[in-house]
N, C-alpha and C positions, 0 to 999 in steps of 0.2 A: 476828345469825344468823337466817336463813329460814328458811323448811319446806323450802328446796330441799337446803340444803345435806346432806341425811344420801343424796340421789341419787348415788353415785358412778359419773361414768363414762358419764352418762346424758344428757349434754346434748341431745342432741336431742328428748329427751322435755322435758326443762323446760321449752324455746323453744315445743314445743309446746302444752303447758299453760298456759303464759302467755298467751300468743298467745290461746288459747281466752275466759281471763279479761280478758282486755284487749278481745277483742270478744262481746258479749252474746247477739248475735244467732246467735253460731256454738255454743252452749251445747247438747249434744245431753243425752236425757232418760236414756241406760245408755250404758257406758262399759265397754268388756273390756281390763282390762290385763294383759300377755302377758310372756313369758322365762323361761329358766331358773331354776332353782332358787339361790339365792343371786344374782339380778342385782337383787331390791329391787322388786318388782313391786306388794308390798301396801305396800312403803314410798314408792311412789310414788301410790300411790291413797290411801295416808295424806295425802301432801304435799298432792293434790288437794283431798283433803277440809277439810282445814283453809285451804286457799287461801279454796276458797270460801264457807267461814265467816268469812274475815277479814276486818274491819272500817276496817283501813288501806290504804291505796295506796303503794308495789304490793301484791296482792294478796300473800298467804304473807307477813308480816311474822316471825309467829316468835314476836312479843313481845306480841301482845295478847292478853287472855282466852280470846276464840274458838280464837285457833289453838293457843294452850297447853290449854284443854280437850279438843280436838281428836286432840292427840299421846297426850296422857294417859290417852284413852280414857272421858272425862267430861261430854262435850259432848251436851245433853239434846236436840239433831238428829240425833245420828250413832249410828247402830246399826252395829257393826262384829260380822261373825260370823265363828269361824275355830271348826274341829271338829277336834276331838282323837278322833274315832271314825274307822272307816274310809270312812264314809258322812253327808252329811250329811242328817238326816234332814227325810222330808214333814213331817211337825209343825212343824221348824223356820220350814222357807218358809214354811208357811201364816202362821206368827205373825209372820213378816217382813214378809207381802205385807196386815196388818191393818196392821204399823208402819208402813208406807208409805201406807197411805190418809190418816195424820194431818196436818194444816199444819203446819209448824213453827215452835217454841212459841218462839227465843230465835234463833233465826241466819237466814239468807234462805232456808235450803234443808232437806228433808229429805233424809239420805244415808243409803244403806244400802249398806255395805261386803260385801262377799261374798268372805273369802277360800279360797281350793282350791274354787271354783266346778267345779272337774272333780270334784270327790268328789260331785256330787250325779248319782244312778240316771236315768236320763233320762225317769219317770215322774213322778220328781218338776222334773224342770227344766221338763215339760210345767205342770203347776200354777203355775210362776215366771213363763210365757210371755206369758199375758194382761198379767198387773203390767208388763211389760217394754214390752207391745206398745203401752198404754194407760194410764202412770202419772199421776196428778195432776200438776199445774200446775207445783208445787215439788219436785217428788220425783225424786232422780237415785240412780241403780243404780250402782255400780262392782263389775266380778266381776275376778276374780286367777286367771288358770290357765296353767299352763305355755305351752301355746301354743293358738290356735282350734282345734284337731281335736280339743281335749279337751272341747270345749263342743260340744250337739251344735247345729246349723245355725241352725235357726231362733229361736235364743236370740243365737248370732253375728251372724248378720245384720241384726240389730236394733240391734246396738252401735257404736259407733265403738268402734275398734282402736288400742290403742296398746300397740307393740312395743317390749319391751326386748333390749337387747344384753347380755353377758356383760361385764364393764367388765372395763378391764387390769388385768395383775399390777401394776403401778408405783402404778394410782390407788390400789389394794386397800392396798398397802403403804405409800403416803405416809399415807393415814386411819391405819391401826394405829401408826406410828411417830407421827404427831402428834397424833391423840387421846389414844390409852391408855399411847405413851410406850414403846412398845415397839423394842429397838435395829431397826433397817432392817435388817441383811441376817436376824435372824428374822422379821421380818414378810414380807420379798420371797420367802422360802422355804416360810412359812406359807401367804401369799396360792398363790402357784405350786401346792404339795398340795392346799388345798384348791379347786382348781381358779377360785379370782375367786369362791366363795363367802364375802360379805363375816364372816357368825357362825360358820363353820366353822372361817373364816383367824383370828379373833380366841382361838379356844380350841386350834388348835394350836400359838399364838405363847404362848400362858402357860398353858398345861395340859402341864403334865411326859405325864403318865400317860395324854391322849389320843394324843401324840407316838409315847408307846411302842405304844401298842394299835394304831396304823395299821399302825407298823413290821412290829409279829409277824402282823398280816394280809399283810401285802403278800406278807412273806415265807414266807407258808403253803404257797403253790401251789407253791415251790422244792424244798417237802420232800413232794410228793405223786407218788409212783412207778408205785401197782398201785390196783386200785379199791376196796379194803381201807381203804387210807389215804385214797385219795379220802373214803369213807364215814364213817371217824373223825374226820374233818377237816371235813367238812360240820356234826356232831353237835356237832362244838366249836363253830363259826359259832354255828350255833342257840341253840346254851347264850349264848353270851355276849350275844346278841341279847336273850334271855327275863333274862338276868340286869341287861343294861343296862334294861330292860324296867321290873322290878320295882325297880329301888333309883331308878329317875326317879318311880316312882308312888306305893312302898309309902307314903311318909308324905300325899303328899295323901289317896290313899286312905282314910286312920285319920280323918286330918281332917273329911273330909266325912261318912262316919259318924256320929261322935262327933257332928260338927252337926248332921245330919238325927235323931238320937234324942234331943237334948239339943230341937229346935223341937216335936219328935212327943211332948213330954212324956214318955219313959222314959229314966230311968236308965241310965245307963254300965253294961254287965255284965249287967244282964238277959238269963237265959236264953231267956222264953219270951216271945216279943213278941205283943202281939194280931193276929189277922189284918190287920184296916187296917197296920198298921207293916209287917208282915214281906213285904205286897205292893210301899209304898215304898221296902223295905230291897233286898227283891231285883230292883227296876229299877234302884236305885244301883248293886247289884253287877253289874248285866248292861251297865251304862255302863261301868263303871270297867275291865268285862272288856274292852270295844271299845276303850277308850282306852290299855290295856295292848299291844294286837293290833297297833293301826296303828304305837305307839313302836315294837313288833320288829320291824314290817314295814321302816319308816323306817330302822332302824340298817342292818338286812340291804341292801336300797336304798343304802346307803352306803359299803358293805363293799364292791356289787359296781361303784359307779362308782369306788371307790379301787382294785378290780383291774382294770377299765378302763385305769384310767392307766395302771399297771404296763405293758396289753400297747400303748399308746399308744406308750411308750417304746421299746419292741421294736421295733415297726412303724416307727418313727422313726431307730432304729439303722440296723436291717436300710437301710432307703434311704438310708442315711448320707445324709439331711439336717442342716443347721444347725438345726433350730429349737433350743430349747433344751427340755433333758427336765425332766419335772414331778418326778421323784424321783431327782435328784441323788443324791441321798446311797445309791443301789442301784446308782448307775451301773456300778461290779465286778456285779454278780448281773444287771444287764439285759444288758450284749453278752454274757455268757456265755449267756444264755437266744437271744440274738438271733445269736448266730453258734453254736448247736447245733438253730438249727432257720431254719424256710423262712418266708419273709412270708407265702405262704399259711394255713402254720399257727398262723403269729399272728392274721391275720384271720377264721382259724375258733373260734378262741379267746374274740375278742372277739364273736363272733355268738352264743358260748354263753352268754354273760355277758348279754348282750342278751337273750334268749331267756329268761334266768330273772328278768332283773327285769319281763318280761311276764306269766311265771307269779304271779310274787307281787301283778302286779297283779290276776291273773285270779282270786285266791283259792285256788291251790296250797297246797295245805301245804307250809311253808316247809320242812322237812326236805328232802322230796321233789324241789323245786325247786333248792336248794344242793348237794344231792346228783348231780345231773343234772348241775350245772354245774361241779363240781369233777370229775367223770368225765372230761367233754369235754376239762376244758384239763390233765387230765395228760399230763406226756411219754409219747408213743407207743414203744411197743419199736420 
């Protein structure tokens, strides 16, 4: 088994990677790897990374040291960073762009993984620029962002680009039935909802209770009439966001506590901590709060590309095309929504929905923003 194989659907990135390894000379010094959200883009710059640790021919064996410390995230070359805040912060880069100066201690290359390279403020991607523009000898960049417009330019233009695709509902569904053993037509259903998101399709195919949570989203906006209910209806969103929020966090949260007071020598339970301590205690809680922010963001984010689908389907009725719809199982409640209204106003619908996952990106308060947008897409008298 190779480091390619966890690619689904991506062959033309692999040929191209290969291709890369196989000629020396073509080895560029940052590497921007691109696609949507579930096409595998840091699992391809994963694959990357351990290719080019790999000690066997072909390159990415799978099975040697290298590319097993690699996967594992153990590899004493491979600086991999991924931020669970809603920004990644300058302190970070800086201490990236000192791991970067080093030669590497055990593989041919120093690597420095970047993923959600668009979460970084573009003052600090300025601080990134020089390392990019001018890395040592051995030192190669890989960043991960949705697509180049989320990087700003002169960080892009420095990299080679490589673009992923949204891989099929068939490849999505053949991995889930023959990895995890899951029957095919839930996996082909799962893949389908969660739109070719390869970890989303895997936990609607064996999670009973994410299955249902989608369900009673989808079918929110069905039961939204006056802007009363819009506003009740938003407040729910949000709750459950802040609630999926808190029970993802609460115990790492305790955890890491518990471990920064047990290194800082106090006691569990201590009420009154020394100044030093209670200055490290509340930079942990002012992380733990960012890392709590971006989860609500993410869920809410995912709420509105699963009511995306919804007016997809609409939009899809309405033009009585063949494609096939992503929420089968609505198809009674979609041509009733698509033949009591206009394709116009399905695609005003889906601009509001649009509109507020820019709010949330813009730092809206999330109320505010799901509120606006549960407005918009209620039935008009």
């Amino acid at each position: 088994m190779s480091v390619w194989d966890a690619l689904i659907g991506q062959d033309h990135v692999v040929t191209e990677l290969r291709e890369t390894l196989a000629s020396p000379g073509a080895m560029t010094h940052a590497w921007l790897f691109t696609g949507p959200p579930g096409s595998g883009r840091s699992v391809a710059a994963t694959a990357f990374a351990a290719a080019l640790q790999c000690r066997n021919e072909p390159r990415g064996c799978g099975e040697c040291d290298s590319c097993r410390q690699v996967l594992a995230g153990t590899h004493p070359d491979v600086t991999r960073v991924t931020t669970e805040k809603v920004v990644i912060a300058m302190e970070e880069v800086r201490g990236l762009i000192q791991v970067a100066q080093r030669a590497p201690s055990a593989g041919g290359w120093r690597i420095i993984l970047v993923e959600d390279a668009d979460r970084m403020l573009e003052r600090t991607s300025n601080v990134l620029l020089k390392s990019i523009e001018e890395p040592p000898e051995r030192t190669i960049w890989l960043l991960c962002a949705p697509s180049t417009e989320d990087v700003i330019m002169t960080i892009r233009s420095r990299c080679r680009h490589v673009g992923l695709r949204i891989p099929p509902v068939e490849a999505i569904a053949n991995l889930l039935a023959t990895r995890d053993g899951i029957d095919e037509d839930v996996a082909r259903a799962a893949a389908r909802a969660a739109q070719c998101h390869v970890g989303m399709a895997r936990r609607l195919a064996t999670d009973d209770a994410a299955r249902s949570r989608r369900l009673t989203i989808l079918q929110l906006p069905l039961n939204i009439r006056s802007v009363p209910d819009a506003v009740i209806a938003a407040a729910r969103l949000v709750d459950l966001a802040k609630d999926d929020a808190a029970a993802a966090t609460e115990d790492r949260d305790r955890i890491e506590r518990e471990k920064l007071l047990r290194d800082l020598g106090v006691e569990d339970g201590t009420t009154r901590l020394p100044p030093a301590v209670r200055s490290r205690v509340k930079q942990l809680e002012e992380d733990q709060k960012r890392r709590a922010t971006r989860f609500q963001r993410d869920v809410l984010d995912r709420i509105m590309v699963d009511l995306l689908s919804l007016y997809r389907d609409v939009v899809v009725t309405q033009l009585g095309a063949s494609t096939a719809l992503i929420n089968a199982d609505l198809k009674g409640d979609i041509e009733r929504i698509a033949h009591g209204g206009t394709l116009a106003g399905s695609v005003q619908r889906m601009a509001a929905v649009e509109d507020a996952r820019r709010r949330l990106a813009a730092n809206v308060a999330p109320l505010l923003a799901v509120e606006a947008m549960l407005v918009a897409i209620r039935p008009q008298a």
